[in-house]
Each structure stands twice: as structure tokens, then as C-alpha cells.
DRENZATOR-317355 format. One record per residue (C-alpha): residue in three letters; x, y, z. Coordinates in steps of 0.5 Angstrom, whole numbers, plus 2048, in hexadecimal, padded with zeros to 3 digits. Each point is the difference from the previous one (the first is absolute). Layout:
N
ALAXYZ...
//
This chain:
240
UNK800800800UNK8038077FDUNK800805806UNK7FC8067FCUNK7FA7FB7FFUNK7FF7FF807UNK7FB805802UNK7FA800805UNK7F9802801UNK7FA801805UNK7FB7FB800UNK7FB7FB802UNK8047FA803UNK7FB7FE804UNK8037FD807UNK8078017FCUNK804806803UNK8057FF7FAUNK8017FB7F9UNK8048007FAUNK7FE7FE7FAUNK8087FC7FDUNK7FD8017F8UNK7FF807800UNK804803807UNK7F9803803UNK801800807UNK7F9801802UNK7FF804807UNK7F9800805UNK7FD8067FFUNK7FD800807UNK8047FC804UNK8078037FDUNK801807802UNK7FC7FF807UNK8087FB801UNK806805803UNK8068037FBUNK8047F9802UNK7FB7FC7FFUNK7FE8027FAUNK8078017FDUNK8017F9803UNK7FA7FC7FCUNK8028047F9UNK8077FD800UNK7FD7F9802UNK7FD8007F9UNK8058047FDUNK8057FB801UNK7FB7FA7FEUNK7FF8047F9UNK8088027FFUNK8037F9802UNK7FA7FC7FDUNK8007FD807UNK7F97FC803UNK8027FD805UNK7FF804806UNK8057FF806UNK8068017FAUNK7FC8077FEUNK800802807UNK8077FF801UNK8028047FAUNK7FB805802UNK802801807UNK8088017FEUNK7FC8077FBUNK7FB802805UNK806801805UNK8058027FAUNK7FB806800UNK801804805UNK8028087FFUNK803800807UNK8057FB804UNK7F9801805UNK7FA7FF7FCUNK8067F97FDUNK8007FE808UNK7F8802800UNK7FF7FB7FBUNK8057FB801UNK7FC800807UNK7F97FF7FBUNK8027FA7FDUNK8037FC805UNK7FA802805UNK7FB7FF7FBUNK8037F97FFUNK8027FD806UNK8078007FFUNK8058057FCUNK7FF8007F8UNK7FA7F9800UNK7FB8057FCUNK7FB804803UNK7FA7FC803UNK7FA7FF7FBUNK7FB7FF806UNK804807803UNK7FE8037F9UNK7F87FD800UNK801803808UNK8028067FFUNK7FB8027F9UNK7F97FE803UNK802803807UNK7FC8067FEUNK7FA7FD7FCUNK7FF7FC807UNK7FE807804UNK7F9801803UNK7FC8067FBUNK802807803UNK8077FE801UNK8017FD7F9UNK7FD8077FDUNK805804806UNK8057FC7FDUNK7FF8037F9UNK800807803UNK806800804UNK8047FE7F9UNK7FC8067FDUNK7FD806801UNK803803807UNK8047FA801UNK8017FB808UNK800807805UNK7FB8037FBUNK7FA7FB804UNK7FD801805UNK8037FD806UNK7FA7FB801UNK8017FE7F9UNK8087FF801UNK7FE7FB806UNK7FB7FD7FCUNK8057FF7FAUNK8067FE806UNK7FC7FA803UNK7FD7FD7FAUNK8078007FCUNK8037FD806UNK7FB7FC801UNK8007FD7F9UNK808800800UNK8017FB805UNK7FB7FB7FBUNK8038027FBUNK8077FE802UNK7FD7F9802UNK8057FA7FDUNK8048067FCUNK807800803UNK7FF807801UNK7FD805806UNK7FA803801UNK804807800UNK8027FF7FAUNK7FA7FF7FDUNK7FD806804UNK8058047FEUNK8007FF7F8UNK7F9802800UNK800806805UNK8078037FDUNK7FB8017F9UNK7FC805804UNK8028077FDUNK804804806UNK8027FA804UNK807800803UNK8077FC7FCUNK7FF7FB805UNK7FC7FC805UNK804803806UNK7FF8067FEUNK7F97FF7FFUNK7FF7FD806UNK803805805UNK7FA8057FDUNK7FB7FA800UNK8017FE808UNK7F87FE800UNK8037FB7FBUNK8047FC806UNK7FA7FE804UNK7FD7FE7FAUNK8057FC7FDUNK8017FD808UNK7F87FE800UNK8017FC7F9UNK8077FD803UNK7FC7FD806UNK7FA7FD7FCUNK8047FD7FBUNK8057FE804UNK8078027FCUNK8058067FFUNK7FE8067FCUNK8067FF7FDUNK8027FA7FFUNK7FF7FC7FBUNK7FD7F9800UNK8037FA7FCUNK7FC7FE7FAUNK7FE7F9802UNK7FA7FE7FBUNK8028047F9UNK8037FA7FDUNK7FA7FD801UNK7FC8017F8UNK7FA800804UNK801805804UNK8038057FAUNK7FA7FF7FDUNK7FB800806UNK804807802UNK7FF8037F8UNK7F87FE800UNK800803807UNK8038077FEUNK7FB7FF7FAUNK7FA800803UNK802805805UNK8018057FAUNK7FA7FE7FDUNK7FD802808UNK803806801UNK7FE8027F8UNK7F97FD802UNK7FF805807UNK8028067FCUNK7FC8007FCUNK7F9800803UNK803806804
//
């Protein structure tokens, strides 16, 4: 595959966060799910397909072993290198294993599992006045549902709830560079991360090890799940 005839598009790719096509060099990304991901995932799901298409690959451990050795060759700064070195081995498990599928089908469905208001807070906080133009309700509101969704998301996904909290609340406009910063000006924040720690019975920064992936029954089960969950959400808002 020639380098200038790979391109990409926004599309319908149904549960799909991103496919290629090897015949024509498309790589087609999720018009809904795709942008709602952060910058470095993002930018780590295109060089995935990327390298599927330029070294003619199918097979996916070997793409993501090319994948992760560009993904970090990325890095504009030795910090931003030492941040994404650090994205990959936690997304993985252990240092350049490739990222986690179920980490990103995690992380894609996080904010499509939100309650009704705080999906629609979500959306204006990204937008419009940004996180600290809401109200101080609707940032509560938007805190405790995007912990509460993060620890199910991180569930069997080799990454923390944290993590996923925090690729979804650094897209809102205005926030601070990073999730200490943010929680530092966030206080009211702790007691919920704490409530939500007890209940579930883990760190809000630890991830957990993935122990059913491997299952084919269960790749399936999570993706049909997210499916219909989207299908819910899309269902809600709409007869309001």
C-alpha cells in the first residue's frame, strides 16, 4: 500500500471505533464514538489502521507491536515521549504489549453510559462556556456520573477508572493540563471518588487486570452491550 493513497473518513462503522479497507486504503472512523475519545487515543487507534494498511498486516498483535513503537515515535516533546510511553504500557499491562481492546471499547462507551442530563451537561461542557461555565450542580452532576461510569468501564480492562475519568473530563473546554491540577480545584470531587471506591471495592487509581478478554464470548458480549446502550441513550434523548 502506497503511503499517498491512504486516507480517512468520518463514517457510520456501527460499534467499530475505526476500520480500514486494505483494497482501497480507507480508514473509516466512527463519526459518533471517534471524537468523544482524548487526543492520545485518538491519535493511537489511527496509527493502528494505519499500519494495518501500510505494511499490509491482518494480524493484530503484530500491528500493535509496529503500532506502539510509532505511536510513541510521536512525541513532539521527550515529556509528551515519556506520557505516551507510559499510555501504552498502561493500556496494555506490560511495557509495548499494545493497547487493551477492551480498554478502548471501555473508555469509547463511558460517555454514552451516562444518565440523560448528565449526557446533555457533557456535550455543553465541551462546548459553549466550557466545564466551569455549568453551574456548580451540573458539575457534580457531570463528576459522579463520569466516576461512577469510569469504574464500570475500567472493569477487566487492564486500565484504571482514573484513566477513563480523565480521558473523558479533559475534552471538556477550559479544564486544567492534567487530572491533579483539575482535582486540586475540584475538592468536592474526592468525596465522591471515595464513595464510589468503597462501593466498588477498588482504587480509583489502580487499574485491575484483565481477566475474561481472552474469552471470545465475552469480546462479543461487551461490544453487543455498548451496542445497545447507545441504542438506550440515543432512545432516552430522543423522546425528550
Amino acid at each position: 500500500m502506497e503511503i499517498n493513497k491512504i486516507h480517512s473518513q468520518f463514517t457510520d462503522t456501527g460499534h467499530w471505533l475505526a476500520r480500514c479497507n486494505h483494497d482501497t486504503g480507507l480508514i473509516e472512523l466512527n463519526r459518533r464514538d471517534y471524537p468523544r475519545l482524548s487526543p492520545m487515543m485518538q491519535d493511537y487507534i489511527w496509527v493502528h489502521e494505519y499500519v494495518h494498511l501500510l505494511y499490509n498486516i491482518y494480524d493484530e498483535a503484530q500491528t500493535n507491536a509496529i503500532a506502539d513503537k510509532i505511536f510513541i515515535s510521536r512525541a513532539k516533546t521527550p515529556a509528551e515521549r515519556i506520557e505516551r510511553e507510559a499510555f501504552v504500557q498502561n493500556s496494555g499491562g506490560e511495557p509495548m504489549s499494545g493497547i487493551a481492546i477492551t480498554a478502548i471499547v471501555g473508555i469509547a462507551t463511558t460517555v454514552i453510559s451516562l444518565g440523560i442530563k448528565a449526557y446533555q451537561v457533557f456535550g455543553q461542557a465541551k462546548e459553549g462556556g466550557g466545564y466551569y461555565g455549568l453551574s456548580s450542580g451540573d458539575r457534580y452532576l457531570l463528576v459522579r456520573d463520569l466516576v461512577s461510569a469510569s469504574f464500570v468501564a475500567a472493569k477487566n480492562s487492564g486500565v484504571s477508572p482514573q484513566a477513563v475519568f480523565w480521558s473523558q473530563m479533559s475534552q471538556c473546554a477550559g479544564v486544567e493540563q492534567d487530572y491533579n491540577s483539575w482535582l486540586a480545584n475540584n475538592s468536592f470531587a474526592k468525596g465522591i471518588i471515595t464513595e464510589y471506591e468503597r462501593a466498588y471495592g477498588r482504587q480509583f487509581n489502580v487499574a485491575a487486570p484483565i481477566s475474561y478478554w481472552s474469552k471470545p464470548i465475552v469480546k462479543f458480549a461487551i461490544i453487543a452491550l455498548a451496542v445497545v446502550a447507545a441504542v438506550l441513550v440515543y432512545l432516552k434523548i430522543k423522546k425528550h
